[in-house]
N, C-alpha and C positions, 0 to 999 in steps of 0.2 A: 099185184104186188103193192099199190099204193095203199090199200085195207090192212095191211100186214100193221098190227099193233100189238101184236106179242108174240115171243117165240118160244119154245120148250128148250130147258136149258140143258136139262138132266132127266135122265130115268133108268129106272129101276125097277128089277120085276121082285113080289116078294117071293120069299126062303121058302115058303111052304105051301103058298096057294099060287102057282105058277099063271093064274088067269086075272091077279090083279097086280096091276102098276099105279107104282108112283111116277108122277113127271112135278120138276119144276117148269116155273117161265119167268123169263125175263120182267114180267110186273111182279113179282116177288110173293106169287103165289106157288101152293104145293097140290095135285088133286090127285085123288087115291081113284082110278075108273074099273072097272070090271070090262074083262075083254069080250066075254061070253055074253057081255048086251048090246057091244056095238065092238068093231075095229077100229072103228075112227076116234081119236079124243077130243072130239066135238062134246062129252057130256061126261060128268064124272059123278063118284058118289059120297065123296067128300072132299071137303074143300079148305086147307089149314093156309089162313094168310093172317098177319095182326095188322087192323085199322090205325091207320096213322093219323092224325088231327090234321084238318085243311090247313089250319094256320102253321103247320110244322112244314109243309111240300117247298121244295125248293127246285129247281132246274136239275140239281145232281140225285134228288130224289128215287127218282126214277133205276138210273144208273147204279147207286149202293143198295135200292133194294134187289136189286137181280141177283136171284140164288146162281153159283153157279155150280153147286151138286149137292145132290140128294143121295142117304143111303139108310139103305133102314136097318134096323137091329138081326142079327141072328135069328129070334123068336119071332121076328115082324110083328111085334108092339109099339116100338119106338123108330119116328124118323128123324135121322141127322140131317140137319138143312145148313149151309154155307152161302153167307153172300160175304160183302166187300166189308162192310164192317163188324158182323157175329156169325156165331156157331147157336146155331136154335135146336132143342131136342124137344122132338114135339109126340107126345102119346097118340097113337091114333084112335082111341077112342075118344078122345077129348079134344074137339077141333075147340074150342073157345078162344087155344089162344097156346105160346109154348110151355112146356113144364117149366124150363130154365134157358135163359139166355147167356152166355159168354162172350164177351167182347173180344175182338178181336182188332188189331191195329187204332187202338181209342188217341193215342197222339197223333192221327189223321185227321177226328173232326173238327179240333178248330182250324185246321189248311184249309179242308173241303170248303164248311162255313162262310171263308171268304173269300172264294173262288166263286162261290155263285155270285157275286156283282158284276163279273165279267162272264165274256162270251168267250171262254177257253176252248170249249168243246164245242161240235155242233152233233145234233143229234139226227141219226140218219134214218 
């Protein structure tokens, strides 16, 4: 249990090919696996996360990237990702990065911002 550094937040089987899933995890990654090459989500065969700049990470970093559900489109083209502060629609052919981003709750980040100077939370 002390190795435990990420957890699956969400998942989702797609609309039309019943042997691949999406899962999110708590580090604010999305990964598309195929079930017919493994059962375990030990490996996947894409991988939709956007790179954040080292100088942006904060202590709450962590905590508002955490998706906490995933759901993909009707046609299983597009997946809807949800964390603490956006709604990401991300094409799954195009891991690069999302098509479009929507903010959600945006009069939270300058609270959070200065929240991180203290030790409000503790991380478990």
């Amino acid at each position: 249990m002390e190795d435990l550094t990420e957890v699956i937040t969400s998942a989702e089987f797609h609309p039309t090919h019943c042997n691949t899933l999406a899962y999110s995890s708590s580090k604010g990654s999305i990964r598309l696996t195929d079930l017919r090459q493994s059962a375990l989500c030990d490996s996947h065969s894409k991988l939709f996360e956007e790179q954040e700049a080292p100088s942006s990470r904060s202590f709450f970093t962590e905590i508002i990237a955490s998706i906490s559900d995933v759901k993909l489109a009707r046609d299983g083209r597009y997946l809807l990702s949800r964390d603490y502060m956006t709604l990401k629609l991300w094409d799954i052919n195009m891991d690069s990065g999302p098509v479009t981003t929507f903010q959600v709750h945006e009069y939270l980040r300058p609270k959070v911002n200065c929240c991180t100077r203290g030790s409000y939370y503790l991380k478990f």
